[in-house]
N, C-alpha and C positions, 0 to 999 in steps of 0.2 A: 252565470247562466240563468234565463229565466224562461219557466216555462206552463202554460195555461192550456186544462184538463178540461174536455168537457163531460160531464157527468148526467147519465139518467136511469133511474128507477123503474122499471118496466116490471108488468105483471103481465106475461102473455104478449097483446101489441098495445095495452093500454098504458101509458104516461103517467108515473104517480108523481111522481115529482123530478126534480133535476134542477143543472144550473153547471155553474165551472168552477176548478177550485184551480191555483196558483201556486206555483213551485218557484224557488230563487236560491240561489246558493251563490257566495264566493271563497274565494281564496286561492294561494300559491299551489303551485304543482312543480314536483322535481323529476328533469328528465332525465335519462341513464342508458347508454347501450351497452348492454352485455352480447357482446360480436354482433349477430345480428339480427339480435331481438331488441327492440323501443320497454324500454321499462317507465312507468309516471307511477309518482307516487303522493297523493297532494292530500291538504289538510285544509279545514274553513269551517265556516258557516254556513249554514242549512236554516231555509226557513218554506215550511210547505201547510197551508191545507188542507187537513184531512176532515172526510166527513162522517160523521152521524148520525142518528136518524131519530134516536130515542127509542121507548117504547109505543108509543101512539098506534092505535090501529089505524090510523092514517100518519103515514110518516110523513114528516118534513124534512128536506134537505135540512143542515145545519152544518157549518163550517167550524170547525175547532181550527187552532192553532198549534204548531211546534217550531219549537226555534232548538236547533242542536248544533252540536260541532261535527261536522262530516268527516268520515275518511274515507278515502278514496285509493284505488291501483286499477293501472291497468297493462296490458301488454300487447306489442304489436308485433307479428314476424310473418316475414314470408313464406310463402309454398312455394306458388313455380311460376316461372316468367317472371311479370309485375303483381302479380295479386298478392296481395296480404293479409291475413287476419289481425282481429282485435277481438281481446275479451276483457269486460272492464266488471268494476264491483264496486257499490257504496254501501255505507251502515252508516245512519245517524245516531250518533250518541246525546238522546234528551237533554238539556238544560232546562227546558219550563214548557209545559203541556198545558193548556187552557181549552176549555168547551167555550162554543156559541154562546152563554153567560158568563165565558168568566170563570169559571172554578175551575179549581187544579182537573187533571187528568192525565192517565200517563198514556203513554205511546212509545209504539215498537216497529223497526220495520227494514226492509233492505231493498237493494236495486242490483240486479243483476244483465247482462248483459253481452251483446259480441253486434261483431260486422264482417262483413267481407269488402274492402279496398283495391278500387283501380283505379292507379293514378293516369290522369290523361292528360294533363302537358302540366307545364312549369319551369320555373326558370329558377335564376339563383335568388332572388325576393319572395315569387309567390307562387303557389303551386294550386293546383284542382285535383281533385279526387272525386270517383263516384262510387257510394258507397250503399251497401243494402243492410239495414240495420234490425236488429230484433233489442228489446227491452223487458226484462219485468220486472215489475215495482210491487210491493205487497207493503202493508200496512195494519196496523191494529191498533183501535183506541177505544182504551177504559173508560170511563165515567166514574165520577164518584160515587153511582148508588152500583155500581158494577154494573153497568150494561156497556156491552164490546161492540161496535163495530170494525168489522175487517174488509179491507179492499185491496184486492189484484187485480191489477192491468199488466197485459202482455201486449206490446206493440211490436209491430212491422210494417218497417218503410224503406224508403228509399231516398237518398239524398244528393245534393252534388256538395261537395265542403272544400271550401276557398281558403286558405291559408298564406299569410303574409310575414315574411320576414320568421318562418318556422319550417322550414327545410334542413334538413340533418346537414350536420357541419359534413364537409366534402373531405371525406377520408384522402390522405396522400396518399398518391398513389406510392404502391410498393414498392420498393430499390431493388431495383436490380442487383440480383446475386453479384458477390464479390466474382471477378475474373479470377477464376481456378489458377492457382500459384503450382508451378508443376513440382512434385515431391515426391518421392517414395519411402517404401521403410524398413527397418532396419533390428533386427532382433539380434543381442550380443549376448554371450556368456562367460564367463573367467573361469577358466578352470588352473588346475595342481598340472605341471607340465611332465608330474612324474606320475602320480598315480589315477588324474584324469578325475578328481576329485573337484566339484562347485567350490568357489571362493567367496561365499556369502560377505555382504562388506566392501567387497571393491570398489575402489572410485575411478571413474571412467572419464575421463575429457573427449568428447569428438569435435575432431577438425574436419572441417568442410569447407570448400574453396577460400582455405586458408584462413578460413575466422574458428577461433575456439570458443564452443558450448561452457556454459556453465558445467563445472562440476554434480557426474551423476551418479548416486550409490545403485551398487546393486542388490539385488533381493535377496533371500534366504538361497536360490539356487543360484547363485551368482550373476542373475540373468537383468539383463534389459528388454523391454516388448515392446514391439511397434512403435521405433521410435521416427517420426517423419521427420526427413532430411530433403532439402534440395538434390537433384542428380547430379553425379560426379562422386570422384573419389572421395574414401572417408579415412580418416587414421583415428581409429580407438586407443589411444595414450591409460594405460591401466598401471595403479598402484594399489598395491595391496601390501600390511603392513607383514613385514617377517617374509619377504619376498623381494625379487628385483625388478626391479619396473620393465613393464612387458608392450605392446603393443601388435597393434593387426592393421590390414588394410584390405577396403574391400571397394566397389561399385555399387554406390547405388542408380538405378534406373527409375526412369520418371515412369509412375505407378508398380510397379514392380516392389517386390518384400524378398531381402536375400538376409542369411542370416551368416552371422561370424563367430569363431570361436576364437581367445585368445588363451594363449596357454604360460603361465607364471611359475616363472622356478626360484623355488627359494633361495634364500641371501647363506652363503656358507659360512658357515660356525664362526667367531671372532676367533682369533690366532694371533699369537704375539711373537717374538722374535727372540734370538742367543745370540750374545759374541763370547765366543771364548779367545783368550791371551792363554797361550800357554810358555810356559818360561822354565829355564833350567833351576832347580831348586837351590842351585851351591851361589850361584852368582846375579842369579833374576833377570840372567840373559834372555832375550826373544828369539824362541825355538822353531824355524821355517821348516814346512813339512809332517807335520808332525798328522799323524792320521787322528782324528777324532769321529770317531761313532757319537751321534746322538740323537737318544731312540732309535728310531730306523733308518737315519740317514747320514751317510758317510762325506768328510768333507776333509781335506787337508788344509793345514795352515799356510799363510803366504810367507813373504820376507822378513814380515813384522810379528811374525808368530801367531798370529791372526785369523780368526773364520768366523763365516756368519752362518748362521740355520734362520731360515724364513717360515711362515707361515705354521707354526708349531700349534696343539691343541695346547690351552691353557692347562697348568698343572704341574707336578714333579715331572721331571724326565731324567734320564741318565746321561751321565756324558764317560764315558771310558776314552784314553788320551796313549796311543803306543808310538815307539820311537824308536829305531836300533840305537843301542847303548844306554836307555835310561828304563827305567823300569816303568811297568802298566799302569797308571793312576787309571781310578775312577772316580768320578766325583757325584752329585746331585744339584742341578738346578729346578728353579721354579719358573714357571713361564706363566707370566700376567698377558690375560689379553688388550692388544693395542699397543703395548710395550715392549722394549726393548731389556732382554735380562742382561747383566756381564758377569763373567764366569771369569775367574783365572786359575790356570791349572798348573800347580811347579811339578815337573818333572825329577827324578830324584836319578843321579849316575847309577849302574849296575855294578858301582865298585862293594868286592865286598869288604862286609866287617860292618857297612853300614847299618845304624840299629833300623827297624820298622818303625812304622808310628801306625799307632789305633786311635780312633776316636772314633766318637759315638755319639749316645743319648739313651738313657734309662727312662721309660715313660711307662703310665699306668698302662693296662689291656683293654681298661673299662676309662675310654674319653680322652685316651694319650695325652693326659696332665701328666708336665715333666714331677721324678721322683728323686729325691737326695737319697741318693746307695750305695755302698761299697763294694769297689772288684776286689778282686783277691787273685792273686797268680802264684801259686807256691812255686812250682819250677823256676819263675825267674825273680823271686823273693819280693814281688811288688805290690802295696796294698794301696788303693786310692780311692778316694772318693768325689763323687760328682758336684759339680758348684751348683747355683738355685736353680738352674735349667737345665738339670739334669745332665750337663754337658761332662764326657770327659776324654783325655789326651793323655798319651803316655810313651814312652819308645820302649824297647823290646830286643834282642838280638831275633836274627833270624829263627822260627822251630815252630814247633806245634805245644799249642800250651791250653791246659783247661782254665777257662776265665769262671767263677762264680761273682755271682751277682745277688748279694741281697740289700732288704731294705726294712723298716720296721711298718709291721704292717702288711705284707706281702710275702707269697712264698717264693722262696729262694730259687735259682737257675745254674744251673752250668753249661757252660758250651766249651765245645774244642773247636781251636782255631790255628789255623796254622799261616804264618807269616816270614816271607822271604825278605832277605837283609835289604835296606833302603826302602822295602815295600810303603805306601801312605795305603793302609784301609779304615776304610769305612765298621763301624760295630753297631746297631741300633738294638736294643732289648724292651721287651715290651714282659713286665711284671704283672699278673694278675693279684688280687688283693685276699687278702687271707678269710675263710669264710667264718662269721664271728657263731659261737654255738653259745 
């Protein structure tokens, strides 16, 4: 840009002196819209003209020089309709300051400025503009014996500005909102089918005209929110761990929000299974009919001697085995869950003379570690003692007899037991340990 000042000195209407001084600048400028505001921001060279006068009681124009590096911004936005404003700003940064002879001198100064813009026709290369502009420049320059002159100019004008191939790149136009996909939504929750309890953790699949969702966990309250689905039917497929897989069905309608609860009952306890064989004890014959209770459930055997108990709680259970003509065994099984236990029960003839049989197990009170101990039966002259598992067996006539039980280490027991001829029982003793002083 280059541009020529005309300058005069006036005292009153008289002319002391005057003359023009010369402005020129170049350099790049960078453009920018921030929506839509015109941002430039440029950087160059500056070379301008400034004058002095001295001290003289008669002054003389005198032209100094400056050569700096300019920077420059400025900003363009619209108001209303077409009009636009501009407000722009320069500062010269000095590189070398020289007076009318020659000797250094410094210099300071800036440019300030706006416009108001109406664009009046234009095409896609060149456009026109008329614009009403205002300017002020201010200036100050040293000397080296110190004497200042400063100059402000404030200008207003009016311009037309032609502009070629510098028309804002032509915005694309805006696309067309997506065609509304018709959906609505869908809020689910997982509850306890017993106590109506959140199932935090659930994992959900929904089906929608027959495509399955990705797998979705539910939140601390078991819930799903606003989940947008296509209309039509939906099935919430729900697993939750320690539970049996649950499920719901619901409608969704296009824009519409319905909500579903699904409700999950837990998985029943694992449970394992008994067969008992019961058999005549003299010949190991298989005994049809034979009633067995176990636990709480009654069952008779078939042709094979034979019975099943389903679905048992894991654990000891009893099994008691009656018959006409053989005497009442009981026995003890263990039921593992998932498996299958087998039991065989000998039934003993109700003939008499036959001896009983007892067995057992002596175990500590404190941890039921088996204990090597001695019975003692004085009435039927019998002493025995238990093998490494504390295990023991023995026959007996028919009667009621006191058993003692000791062991080293433990205090002693007695029990009265009384046993019918052919009888098989059961004896389990539990020893507490002697307290050491």
């Amino acid at each position: 840009a280059v541009q020529r000042e005309g300058f005069d000195l006036k005292e009153g209407s008289l002319r002391i002196t005057g003359g023009s001084l010369l402005r020129a600048s170049v350099g790049p400028k960078v453009r920018t819209w921030l929506g839509p505001v015109r941002a430039e921001v440029g950087a160059g060279y500056g070379y301008a003209q400034l004058p002095h006068f001295g001290a003289s009681a008669e002054p003389v124009l005198s032209r100094g020089v400056r050569h700096a590096a300019l920077v420059s911004g400025s900003l363009r936005l619209p108001l209303f309709t077409r009009l636009e404003v501009e407000a722009r700003g320069e500062v010269p940064v000095s590189l070398a300051v020289r007076d009318s002879a020659g000797a250094k001198a410094e210099a300071k100064g800036f440019a300030a400025g706006g416009a108001l813009l109406f664009p009046l026709t234009g095409t896609q290369r060149w456009s026109g503009t008329l614009l009403v502009d205002f300017q002020h420049v201010q200036d100050t320059v040293t000397l080296a014996d110190g004497t200042r002159s400063e100059q402000r100019m404030r200008r207003v004008g009016a311009a037309l500005e032609l502009t070629w191939n510098d028309a804002p790149e032509s915005r694309a136009s805006e696309p067309l909102p997506p065609e509304r996909v018709p959906a609505g939504g869908l809020s689910l929750q997982v509850l306890d089918a017993e106590s109506g309890a959140p199932l935090a953790g659930a994992r959900v699949v929904l089906v929608s005209g027959g495509v399955e969702s990705a797998p979705r966990e539910a939140d601390a309250q078991g819930s799903l929110e606003n989940v947008e689905l296509p209309p039509g039917d939906v099935v919430a497929r729900v697993s939750v761990d320690g539970y049996e897989p649950a499920e719901g069905r619901v409608t969704v309608e296009d824009g519409g929000r319905v909500a579903l609860s699904v409700r999950a009952r837990k998985l029943p306890p694992p449970t394992g299974g008994l067969k008992v064989t019961v058999v005549s004890a003299g010949n190991g014959v298989p005994l049809p009919g034979v009633r067995l209770t176990v636990g709480a459930v009654e069952v008779r055997t078939d042709m094979r001697g034979e019975a099943w108990v389903k679905s048992l709680p894991p654990g000891p259970v009893a099994v008691v085995a009656k018959s006409p003509g053989y005497r009442v065994a009981e026995e003890a099984a263990i039921i593992i869950a998932g498996q299958e236990t087998v039991l065989s029960v000998p039934l003993a003839s109700e003939r008499k003379g036959e001896p009983a049989t007892l067995t057992g197990q002596v175990r500590s009170a404190r941890g039921g570690k088996p204990i090597a101990a001695t019975l003692l039966i004085p009435q039927a002259k019998v002493k025995a003692r238990t093998d490494a598992k504390g295990a023991f067996t023995f026959k007996v006539r028919g009667g009621t007899y006191r058993i003692t039980i000791s062991a080293r280490g433990y205090l002693s027991q007695s029990k009265l037991v009384t046993l019918k001829d052919g009888e098989q029982a059961i004896f389990n003793v539990d020893l507490f340990p002697r307290q050491r002083r």
